[in-house]
MOPAC internal coordinates of N, CA, C and O (Angstrom, degrees):
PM7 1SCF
backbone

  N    0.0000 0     0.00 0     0.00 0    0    0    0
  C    1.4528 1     0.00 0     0.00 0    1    0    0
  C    1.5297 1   108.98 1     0.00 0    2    1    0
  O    1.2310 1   122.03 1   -48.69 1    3    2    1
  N    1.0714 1   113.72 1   131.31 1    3    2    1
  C    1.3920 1   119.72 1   179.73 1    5    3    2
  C    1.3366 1   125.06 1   -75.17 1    6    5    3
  O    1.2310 1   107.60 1   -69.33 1    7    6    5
  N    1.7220 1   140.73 1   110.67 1    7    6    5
  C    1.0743 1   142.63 1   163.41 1    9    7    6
  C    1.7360 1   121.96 1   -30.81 1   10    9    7
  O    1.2310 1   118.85 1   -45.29 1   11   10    9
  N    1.1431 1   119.79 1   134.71 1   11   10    9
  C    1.3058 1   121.98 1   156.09 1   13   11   10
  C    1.3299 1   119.26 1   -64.64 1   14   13   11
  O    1.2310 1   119.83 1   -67.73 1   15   14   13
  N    1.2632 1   117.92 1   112.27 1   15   14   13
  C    1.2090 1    87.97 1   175.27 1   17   15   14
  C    1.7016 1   132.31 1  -132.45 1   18   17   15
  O    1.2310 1   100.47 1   -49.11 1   19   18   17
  N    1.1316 1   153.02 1   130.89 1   19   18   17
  C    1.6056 1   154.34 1  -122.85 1   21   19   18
  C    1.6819 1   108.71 1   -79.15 1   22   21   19
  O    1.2310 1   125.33 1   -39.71 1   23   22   21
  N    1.4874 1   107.36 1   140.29 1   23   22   21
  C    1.3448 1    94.73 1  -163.79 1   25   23   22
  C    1.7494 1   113.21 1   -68.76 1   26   25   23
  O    1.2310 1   129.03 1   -17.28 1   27   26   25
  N    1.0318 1   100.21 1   162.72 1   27   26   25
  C    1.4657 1   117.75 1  -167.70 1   29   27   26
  C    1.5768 1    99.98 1   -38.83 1   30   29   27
  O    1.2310 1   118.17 1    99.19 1   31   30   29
  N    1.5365 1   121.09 1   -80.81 1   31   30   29
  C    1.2656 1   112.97 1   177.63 1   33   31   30
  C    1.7027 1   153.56 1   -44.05 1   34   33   31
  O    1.2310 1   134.79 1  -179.14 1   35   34   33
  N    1.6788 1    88.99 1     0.86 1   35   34   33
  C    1.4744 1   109.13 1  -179.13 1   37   35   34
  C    1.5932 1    97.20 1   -86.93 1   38   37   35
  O    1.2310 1   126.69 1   138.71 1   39   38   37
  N    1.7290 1   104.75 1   -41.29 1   39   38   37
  C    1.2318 1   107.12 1  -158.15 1   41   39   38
  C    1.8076 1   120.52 1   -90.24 1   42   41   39
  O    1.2310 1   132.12 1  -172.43 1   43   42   41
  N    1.4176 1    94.20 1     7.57 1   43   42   41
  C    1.9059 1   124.76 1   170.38 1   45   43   42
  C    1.4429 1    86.38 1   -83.09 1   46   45   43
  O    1.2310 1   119.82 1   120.95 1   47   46   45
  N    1.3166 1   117.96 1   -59.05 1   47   46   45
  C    1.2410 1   111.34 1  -140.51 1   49   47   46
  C    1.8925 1    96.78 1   -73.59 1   50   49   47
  O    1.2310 1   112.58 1   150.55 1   51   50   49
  N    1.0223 1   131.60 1   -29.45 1   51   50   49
  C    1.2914 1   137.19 1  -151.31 1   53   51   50
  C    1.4212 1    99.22 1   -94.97 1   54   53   51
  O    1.2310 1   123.30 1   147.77 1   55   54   53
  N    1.5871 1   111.29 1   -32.23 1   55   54   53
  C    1.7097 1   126.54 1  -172.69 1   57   55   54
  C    1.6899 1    93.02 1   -66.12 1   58   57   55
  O    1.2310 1   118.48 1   129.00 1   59   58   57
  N    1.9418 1   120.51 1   -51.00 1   59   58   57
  C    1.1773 1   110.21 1  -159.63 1   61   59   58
  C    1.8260 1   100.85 1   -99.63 1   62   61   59
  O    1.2310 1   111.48 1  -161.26 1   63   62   61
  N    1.1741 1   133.65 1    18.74 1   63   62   61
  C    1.3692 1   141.67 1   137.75 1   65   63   62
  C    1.7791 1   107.51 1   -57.24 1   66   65   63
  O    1.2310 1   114.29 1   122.11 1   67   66   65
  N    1.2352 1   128.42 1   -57.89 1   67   66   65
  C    0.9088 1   130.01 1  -134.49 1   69   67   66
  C    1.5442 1    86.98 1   -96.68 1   70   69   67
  O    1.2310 1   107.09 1   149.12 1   71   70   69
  N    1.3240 1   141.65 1   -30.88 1   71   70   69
  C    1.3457 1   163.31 1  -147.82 1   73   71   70
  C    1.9436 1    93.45 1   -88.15 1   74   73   71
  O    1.2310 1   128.65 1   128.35 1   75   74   73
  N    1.6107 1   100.94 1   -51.65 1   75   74   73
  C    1.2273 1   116.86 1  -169.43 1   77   75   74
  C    1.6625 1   118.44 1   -66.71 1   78   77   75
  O    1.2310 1   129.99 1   131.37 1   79   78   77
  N    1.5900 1    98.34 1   -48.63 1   79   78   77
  C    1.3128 1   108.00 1  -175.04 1   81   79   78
  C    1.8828 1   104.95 1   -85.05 1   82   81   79
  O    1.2310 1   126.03 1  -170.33 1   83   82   81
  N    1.3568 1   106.01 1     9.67 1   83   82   81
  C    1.5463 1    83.47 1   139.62 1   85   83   82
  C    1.5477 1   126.93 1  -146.13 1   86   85   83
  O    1.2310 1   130.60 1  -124.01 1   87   86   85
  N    1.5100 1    97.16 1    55.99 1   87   86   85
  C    1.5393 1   110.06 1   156.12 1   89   87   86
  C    1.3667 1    92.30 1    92.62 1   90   89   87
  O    1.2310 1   104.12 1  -149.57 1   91   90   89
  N    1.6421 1   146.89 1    30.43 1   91   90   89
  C    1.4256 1   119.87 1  -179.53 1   93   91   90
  C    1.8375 1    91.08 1  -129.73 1   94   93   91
  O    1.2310 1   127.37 1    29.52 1   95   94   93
  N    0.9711 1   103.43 1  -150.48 1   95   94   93
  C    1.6796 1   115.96 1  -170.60 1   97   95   94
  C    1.4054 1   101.03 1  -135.03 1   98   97   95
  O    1.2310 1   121.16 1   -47.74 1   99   98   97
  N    1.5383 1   115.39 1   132.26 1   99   98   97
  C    1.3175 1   107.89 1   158.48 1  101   99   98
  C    2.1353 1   101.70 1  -131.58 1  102  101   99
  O    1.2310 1   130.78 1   -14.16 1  103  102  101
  N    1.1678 1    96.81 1   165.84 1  103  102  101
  C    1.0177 1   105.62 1   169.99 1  105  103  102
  C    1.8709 1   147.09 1  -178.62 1  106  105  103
  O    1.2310 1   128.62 1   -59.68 1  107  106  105
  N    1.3487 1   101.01 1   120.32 1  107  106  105
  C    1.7487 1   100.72 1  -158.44 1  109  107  106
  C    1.1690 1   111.97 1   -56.62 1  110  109  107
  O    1.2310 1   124.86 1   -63.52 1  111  110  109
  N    1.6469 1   108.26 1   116.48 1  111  110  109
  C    1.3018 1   115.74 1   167.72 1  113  111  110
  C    1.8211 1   118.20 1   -79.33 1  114  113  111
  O    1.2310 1   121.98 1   135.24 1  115  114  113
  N    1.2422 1   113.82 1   -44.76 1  115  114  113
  C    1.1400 1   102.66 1   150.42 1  117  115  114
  C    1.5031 1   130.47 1  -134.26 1  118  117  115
  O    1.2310 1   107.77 1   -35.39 1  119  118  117
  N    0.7433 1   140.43 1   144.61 1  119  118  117
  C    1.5058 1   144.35 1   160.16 1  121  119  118
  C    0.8793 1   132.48 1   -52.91 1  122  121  119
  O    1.2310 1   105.74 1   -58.25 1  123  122  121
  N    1.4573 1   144.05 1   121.75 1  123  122  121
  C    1.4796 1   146.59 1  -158.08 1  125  123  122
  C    1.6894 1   123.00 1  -133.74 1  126  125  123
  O    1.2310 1   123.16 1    11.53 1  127  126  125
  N    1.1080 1   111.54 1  -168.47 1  127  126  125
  C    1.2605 1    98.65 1  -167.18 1  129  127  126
  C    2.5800 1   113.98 1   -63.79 1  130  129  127
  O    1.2310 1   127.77 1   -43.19 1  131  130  129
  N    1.1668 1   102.64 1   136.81 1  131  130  129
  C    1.5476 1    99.71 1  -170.44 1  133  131  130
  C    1.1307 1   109.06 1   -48.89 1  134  133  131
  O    1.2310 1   113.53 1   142.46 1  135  134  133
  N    1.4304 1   129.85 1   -37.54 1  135  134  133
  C    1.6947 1   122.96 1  -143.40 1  137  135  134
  C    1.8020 1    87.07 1  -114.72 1  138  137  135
  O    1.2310 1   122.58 1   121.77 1  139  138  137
  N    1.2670 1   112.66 1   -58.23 1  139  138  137
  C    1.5749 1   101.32 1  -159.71 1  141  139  138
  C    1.7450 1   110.19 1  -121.52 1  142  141  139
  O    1.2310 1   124.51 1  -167.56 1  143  142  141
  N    1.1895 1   108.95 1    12.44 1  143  142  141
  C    1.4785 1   113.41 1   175.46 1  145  143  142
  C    1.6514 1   108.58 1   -46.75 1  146  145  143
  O    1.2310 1   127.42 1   -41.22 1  147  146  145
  N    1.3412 1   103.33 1   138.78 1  147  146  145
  C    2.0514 1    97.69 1   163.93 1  149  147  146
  C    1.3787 1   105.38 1   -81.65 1  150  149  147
  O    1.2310 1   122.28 1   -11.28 1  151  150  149
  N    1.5579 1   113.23 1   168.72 1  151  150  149
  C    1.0767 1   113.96 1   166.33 1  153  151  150
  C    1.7748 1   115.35 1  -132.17 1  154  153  151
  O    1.2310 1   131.66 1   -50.48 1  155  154  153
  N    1.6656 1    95.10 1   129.52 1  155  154  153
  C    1.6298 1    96.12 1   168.28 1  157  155  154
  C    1.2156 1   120.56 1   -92.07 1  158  157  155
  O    1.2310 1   118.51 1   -29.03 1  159  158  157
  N    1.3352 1   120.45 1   150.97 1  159  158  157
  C    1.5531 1   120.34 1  -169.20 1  161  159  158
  C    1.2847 1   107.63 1  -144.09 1  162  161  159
  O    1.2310 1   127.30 1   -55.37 1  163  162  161
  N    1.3097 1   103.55 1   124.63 1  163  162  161
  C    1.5883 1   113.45 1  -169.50 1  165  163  162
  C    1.7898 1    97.50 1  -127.64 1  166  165  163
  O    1.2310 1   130.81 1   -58.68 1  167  166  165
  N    1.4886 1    96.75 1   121.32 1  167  166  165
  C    1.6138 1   118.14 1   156.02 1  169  167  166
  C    1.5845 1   128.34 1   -88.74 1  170  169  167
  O    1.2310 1   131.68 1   -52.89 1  171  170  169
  N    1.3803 1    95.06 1   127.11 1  171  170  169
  C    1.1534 1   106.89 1   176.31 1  173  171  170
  C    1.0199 1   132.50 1   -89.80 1  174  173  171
  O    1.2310 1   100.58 1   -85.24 1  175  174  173
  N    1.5637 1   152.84 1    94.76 1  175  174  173
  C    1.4457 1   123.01 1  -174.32 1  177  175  174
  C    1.6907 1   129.72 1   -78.35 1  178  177  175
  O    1.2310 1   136.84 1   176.80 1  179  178  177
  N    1.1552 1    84.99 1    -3.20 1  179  178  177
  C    2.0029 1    87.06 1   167.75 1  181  179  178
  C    1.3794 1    91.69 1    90.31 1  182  181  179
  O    1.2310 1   114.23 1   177.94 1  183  182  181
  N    1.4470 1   128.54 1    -2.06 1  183  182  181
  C    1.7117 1   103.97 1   178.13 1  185  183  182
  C    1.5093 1   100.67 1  -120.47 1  186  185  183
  O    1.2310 1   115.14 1  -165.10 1  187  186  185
  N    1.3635 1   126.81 1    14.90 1  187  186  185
  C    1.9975 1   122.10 1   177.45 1  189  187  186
  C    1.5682 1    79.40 1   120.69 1  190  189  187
  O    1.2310 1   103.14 1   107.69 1  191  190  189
  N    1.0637 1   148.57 1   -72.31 1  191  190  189
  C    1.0847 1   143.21 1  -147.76 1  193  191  190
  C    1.9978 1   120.84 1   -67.92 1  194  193  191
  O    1.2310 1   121.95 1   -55.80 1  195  194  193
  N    1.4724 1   113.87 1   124.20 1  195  194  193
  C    1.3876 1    99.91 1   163.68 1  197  195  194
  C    1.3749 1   106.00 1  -141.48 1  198  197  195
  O    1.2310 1   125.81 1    19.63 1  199  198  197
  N    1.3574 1   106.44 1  -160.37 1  199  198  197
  C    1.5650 1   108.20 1   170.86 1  201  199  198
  C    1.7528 1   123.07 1  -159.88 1  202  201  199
  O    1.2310 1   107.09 1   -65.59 1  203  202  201
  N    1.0442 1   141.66 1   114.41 1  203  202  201
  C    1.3166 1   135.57 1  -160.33 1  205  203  202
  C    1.3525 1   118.62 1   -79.29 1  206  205  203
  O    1.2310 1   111.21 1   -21.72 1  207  206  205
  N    1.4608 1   134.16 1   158.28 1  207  206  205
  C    1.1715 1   142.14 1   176.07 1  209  207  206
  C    1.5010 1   112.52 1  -124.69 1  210  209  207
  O    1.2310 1    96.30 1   -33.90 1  211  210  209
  N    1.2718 1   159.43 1   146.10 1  211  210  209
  C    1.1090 1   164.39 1  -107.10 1  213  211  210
  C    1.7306 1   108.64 1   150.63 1  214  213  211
  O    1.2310 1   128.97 1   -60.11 1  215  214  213
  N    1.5392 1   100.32 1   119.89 1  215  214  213
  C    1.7369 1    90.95 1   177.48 1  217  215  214
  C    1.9355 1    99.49 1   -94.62 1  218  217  215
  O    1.2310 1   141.07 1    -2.77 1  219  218  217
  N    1.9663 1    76.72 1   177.23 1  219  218  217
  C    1.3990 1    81.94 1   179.30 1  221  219  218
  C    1.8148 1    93.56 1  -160.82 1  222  221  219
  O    1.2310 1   112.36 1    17.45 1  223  222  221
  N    0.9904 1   132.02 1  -162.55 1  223  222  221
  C    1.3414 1   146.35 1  -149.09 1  225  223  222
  C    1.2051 1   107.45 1  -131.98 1  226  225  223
  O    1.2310 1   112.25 1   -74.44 1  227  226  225
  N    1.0659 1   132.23 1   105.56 1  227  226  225
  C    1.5303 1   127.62 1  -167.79 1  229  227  226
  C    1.5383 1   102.41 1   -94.74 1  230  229  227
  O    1.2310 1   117.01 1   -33.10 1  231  230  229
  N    1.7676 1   123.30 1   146.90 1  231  230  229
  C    1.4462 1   123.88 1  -167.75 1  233  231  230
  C    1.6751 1   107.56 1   -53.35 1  234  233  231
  O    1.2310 1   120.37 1   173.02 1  235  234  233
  N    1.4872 1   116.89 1    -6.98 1  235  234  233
  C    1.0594 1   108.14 1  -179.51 1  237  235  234
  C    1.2030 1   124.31 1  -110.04 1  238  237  235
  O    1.2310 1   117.03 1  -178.27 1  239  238  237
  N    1.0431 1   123.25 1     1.73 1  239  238  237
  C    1.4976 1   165.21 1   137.42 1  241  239  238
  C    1.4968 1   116.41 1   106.75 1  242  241  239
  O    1.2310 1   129.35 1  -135.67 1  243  242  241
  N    1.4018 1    99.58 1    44.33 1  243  242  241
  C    1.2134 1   126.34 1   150.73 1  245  243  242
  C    1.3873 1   131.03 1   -62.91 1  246  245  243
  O    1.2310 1   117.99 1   -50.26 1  247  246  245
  N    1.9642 1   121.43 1   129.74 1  247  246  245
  C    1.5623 1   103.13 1   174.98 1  249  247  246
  C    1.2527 1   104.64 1   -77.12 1  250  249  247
  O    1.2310 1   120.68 1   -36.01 1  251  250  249
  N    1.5320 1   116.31 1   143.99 1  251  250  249
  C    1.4126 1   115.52 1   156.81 1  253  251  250
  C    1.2497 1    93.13 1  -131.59 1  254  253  251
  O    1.2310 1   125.41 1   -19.01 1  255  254  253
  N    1.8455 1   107.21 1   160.99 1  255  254  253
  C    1.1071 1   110.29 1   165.57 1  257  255  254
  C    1.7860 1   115.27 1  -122.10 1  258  257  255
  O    1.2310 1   138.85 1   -28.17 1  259  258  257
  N    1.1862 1    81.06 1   151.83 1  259  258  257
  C    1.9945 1    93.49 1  -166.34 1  261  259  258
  C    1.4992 1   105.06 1   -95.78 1  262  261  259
  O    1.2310 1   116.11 1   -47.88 1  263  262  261
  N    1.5718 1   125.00 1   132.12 1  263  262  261
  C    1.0748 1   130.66 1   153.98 1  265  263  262
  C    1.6560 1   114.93 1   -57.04 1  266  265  263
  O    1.2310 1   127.29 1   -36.57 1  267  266  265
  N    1.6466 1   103.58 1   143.43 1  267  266  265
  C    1.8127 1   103.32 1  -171.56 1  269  267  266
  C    1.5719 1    80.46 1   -69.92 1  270  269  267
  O    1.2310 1   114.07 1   106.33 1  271  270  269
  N    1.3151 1   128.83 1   -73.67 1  271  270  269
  C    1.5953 1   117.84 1  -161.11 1  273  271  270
  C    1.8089 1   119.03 1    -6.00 1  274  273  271
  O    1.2310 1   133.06 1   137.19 1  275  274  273
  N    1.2456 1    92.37 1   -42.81 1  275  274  273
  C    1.7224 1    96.95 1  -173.68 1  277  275  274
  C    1.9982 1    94.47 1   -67.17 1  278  277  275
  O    1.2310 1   113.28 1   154.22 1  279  278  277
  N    1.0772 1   130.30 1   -25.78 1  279  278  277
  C    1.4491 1   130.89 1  -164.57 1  281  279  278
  C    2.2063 1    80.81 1  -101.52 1  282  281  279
  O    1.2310 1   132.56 1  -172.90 1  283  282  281
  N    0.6743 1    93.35 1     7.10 1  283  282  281
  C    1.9226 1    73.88 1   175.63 1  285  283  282
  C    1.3904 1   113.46 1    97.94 1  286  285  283
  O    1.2310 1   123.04 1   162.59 1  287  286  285
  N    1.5623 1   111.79 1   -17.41 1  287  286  285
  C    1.7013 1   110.49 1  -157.77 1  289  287  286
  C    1.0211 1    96.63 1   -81.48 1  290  289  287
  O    1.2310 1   121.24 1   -56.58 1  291  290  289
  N    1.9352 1   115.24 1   123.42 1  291  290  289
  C    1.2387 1   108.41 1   174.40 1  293  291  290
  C    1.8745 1   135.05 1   -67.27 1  294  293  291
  O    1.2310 1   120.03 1    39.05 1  295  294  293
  N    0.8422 1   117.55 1  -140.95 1  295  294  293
  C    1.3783 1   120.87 1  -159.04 1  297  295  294
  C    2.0080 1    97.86 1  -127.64 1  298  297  295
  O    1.2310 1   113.83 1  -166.74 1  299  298  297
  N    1.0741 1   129.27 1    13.26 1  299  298  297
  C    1.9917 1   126.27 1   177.41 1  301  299  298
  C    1.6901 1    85.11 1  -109.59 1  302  301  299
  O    1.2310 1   129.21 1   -45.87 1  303  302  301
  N    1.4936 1    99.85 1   134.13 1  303  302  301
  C    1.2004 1   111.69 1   178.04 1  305  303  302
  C    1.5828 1   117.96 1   -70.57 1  306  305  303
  O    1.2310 1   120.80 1  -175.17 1  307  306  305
  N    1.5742 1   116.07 1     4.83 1  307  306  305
  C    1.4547 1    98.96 1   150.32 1  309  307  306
  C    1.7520 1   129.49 1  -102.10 1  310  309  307
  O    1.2310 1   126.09 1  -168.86 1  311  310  309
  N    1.4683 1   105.90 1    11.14 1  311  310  309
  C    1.4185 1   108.75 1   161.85 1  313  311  310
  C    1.3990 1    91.61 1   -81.86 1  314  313  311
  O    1.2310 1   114.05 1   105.24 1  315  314  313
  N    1.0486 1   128.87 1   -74.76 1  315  314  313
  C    1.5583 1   114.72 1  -161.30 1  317  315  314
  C    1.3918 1   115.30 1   -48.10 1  318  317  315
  O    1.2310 1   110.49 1   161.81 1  319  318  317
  N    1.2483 1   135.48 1   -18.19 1  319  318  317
  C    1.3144 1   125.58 1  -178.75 1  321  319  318
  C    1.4995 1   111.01 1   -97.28 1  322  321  319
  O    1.2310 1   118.20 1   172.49 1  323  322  321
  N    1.2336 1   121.03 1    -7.51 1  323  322  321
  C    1.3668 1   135.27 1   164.63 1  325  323  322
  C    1.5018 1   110.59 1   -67.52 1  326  325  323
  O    1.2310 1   127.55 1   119.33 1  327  326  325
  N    1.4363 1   103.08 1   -60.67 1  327  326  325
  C    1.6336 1   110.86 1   179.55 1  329  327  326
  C    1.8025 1    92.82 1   -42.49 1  330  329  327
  O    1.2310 1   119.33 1   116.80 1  331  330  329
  N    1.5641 1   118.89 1   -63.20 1  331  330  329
  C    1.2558 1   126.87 1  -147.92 1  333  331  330
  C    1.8979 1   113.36 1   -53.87 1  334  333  331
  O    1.2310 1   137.13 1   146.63 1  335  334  333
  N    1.4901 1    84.42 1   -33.37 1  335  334  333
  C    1.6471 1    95.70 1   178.86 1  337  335  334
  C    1.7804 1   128.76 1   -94.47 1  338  337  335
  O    1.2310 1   138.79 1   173.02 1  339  338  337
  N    1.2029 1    81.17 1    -6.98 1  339  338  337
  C    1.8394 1   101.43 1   155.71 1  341  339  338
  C    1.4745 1   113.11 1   -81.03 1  342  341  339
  O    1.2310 1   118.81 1   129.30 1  343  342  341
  N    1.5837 1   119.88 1   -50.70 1  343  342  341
  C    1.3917 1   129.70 1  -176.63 1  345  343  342
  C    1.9169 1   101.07 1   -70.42 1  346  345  343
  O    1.2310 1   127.12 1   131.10 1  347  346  345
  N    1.5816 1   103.91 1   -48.90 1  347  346  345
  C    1.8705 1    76.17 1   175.12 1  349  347  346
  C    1.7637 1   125.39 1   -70.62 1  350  349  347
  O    1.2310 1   121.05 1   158.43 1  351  350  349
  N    1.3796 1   115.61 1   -21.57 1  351  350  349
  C    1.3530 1   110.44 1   172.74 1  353  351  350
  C    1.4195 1   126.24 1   -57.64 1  354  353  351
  O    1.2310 1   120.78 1   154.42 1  355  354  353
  N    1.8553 1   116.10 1   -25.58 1  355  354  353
  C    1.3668 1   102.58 1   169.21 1  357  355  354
  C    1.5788 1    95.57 1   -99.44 1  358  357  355
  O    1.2310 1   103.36 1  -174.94 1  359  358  357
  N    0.8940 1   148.19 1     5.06 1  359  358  357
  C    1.3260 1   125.12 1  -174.81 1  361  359  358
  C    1.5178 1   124.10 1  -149.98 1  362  361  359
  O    1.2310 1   129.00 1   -78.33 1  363  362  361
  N    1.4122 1   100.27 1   101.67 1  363  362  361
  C    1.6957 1   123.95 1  -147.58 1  365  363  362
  C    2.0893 1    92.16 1   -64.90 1  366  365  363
  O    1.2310 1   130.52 1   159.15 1  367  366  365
  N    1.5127 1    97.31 1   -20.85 1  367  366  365
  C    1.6792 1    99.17 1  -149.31 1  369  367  366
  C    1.6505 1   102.44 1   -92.76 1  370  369  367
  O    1.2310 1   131.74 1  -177.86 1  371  370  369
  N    1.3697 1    94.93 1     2.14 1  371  370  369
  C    1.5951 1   101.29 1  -170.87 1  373  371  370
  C    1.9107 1   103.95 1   -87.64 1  374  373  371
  O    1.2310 1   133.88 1   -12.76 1  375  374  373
  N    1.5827 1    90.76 1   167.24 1  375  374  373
  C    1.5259 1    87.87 1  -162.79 1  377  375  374
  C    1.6879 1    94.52 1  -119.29 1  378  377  375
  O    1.2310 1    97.57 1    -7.56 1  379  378  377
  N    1.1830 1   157.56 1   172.44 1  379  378  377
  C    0.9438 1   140.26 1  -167.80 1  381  379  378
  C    1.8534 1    94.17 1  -165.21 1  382  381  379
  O    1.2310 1   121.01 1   -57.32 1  383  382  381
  N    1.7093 1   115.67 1   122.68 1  383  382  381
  C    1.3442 1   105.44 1  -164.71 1  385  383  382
  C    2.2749 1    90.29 1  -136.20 1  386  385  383
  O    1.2310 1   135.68 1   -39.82 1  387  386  385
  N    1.2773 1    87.26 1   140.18 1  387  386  385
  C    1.5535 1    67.39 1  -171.40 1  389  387  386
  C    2.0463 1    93.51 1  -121.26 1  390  389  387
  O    1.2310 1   121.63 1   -25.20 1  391  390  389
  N    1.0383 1   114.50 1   154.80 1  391  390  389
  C    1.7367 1   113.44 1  -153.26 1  393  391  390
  C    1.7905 1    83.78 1  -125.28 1  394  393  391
  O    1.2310 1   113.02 1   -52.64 1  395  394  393
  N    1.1364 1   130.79 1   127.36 1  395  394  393
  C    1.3786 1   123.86 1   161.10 1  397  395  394
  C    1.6006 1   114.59 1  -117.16 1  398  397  395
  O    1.2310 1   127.01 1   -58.95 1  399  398  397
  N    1.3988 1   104.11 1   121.05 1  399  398  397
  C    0.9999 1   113.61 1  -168.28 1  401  399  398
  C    1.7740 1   119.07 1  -140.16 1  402  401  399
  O    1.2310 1   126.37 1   -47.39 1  403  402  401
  N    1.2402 1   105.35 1   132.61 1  403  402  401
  C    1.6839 1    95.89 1  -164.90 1  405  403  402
  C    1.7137 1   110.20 1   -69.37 1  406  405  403
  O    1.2310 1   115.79 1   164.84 1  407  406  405
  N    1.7896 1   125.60 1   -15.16 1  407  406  405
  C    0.6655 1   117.34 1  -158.30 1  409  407  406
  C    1.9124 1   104.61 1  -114.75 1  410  409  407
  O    1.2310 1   134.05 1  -178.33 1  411  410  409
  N    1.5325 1    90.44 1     1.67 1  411  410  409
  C    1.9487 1   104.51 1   174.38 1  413  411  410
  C    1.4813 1   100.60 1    77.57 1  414  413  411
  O    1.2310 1   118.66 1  -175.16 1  415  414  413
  N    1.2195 1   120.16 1     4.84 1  415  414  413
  C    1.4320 1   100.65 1   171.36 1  417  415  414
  C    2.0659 1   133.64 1   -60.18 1  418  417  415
  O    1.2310 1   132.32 1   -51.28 1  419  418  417
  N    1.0555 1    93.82 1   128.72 1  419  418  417
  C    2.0481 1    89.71 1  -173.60 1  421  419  418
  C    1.7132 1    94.19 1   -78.27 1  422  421  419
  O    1.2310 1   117.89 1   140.27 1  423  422  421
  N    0.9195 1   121.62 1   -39.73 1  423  422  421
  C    1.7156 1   113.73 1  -170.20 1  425  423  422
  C    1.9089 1   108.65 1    58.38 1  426  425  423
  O    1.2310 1   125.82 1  -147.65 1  427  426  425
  N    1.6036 1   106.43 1    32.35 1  427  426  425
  C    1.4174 1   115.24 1   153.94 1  429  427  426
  C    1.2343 1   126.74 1   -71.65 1  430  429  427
  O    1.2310 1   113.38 1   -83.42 1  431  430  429
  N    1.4732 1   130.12 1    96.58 1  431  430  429
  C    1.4850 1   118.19 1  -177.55 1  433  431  430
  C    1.8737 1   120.25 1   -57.11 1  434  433  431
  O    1.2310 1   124.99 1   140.91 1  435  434  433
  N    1.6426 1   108.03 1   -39.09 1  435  434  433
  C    1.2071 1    98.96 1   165.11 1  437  435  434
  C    2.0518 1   142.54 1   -33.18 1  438  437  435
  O    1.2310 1   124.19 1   -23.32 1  439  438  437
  N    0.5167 1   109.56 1   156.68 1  439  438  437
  C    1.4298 1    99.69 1  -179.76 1  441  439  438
  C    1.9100 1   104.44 1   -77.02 1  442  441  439
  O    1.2310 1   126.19 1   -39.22 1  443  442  441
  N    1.1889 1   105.71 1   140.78 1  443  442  441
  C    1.3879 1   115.04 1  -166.38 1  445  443  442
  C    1.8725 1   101.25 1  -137.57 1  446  445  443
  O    1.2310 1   132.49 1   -45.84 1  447  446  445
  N    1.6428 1    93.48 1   134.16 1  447  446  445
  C    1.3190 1   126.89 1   178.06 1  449  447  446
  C    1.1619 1   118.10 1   -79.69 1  450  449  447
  O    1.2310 1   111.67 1   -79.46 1  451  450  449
  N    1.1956 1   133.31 1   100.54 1  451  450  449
  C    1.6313 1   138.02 1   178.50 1  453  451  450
  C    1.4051 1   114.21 1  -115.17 1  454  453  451
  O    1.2310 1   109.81 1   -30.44 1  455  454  453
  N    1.6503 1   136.72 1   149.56 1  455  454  453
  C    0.8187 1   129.00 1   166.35 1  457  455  454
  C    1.6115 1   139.83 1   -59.06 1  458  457  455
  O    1.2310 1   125.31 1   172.19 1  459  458  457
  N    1.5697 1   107.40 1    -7.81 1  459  458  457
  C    1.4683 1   108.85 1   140.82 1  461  459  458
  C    1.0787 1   140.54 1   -90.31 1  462  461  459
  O    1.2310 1   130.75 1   160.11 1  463  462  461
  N    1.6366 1    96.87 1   -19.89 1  463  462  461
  C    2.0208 1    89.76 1   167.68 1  465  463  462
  C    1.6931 1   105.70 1  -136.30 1  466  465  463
  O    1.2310 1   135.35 1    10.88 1  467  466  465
  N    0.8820 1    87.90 1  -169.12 1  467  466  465
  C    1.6555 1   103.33 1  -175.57 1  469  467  466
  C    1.2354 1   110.91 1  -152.48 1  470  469  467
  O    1.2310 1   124.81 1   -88.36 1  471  470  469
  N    1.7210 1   108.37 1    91.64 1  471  470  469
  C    1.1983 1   100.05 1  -159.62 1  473  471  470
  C    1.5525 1   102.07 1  -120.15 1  474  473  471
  O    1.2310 1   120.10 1   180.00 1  475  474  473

């Protein structure tokens, strides 16, 4: 059964509330479509290193979001910003939010796919 799920810009706005109120930085690099845009989210840790997140549709039609690692993308913040500028050239509707944080936290409430778990 398929989730409802909140339009894109509520759920920027709530991602970089939540980013804020605990001491890190987030910020839209680009803007995408209001109601149903995806959003990529790239962490920064402030030392070269980040890592991207990317949603997707789970068979149950759940959002989850997938770590790039599981897609190969490494972990130096110019693979991830490479991936990022490949992903905005095809896709005008995508939203792109990048969180810098010394400790790499995403502060995604969804359930998120990492190459140690699969959760």
């Amino acid at each position: 059964m398929q989730e409802e799920r909140l339009p894109s810009w509520i759920w920027v706005d709530a991602l970089i509330r939540r980013v804020q109120a605990a001491g890190a930085a987030c910020f839209v690099v680009q803007s995408g479509d209001r109601e149903r845009g995806d959003v990529l989210v790239k962490v920064a840790d402030l030392a070269g290193m980040a890592r991207g997140y990317v949603p997707r549709t789970s068979m149950e039609g759940v959002r989850v979001f997938s770590d790039l690692r599981l897609q190969g993308i490494g972990e130096s913040e110019a693979d991830i910003d490479s991936y990022v500028a490949r992903t905005r050239a095809r896709d005008p509707d995508l939203w792109v939010l990048e969180i810098e944080d010394r400790q790499a936290r995403h502060f995604i409430t969804e359930p998120v796919e990492t190459p140690d778990t699969s959760d």
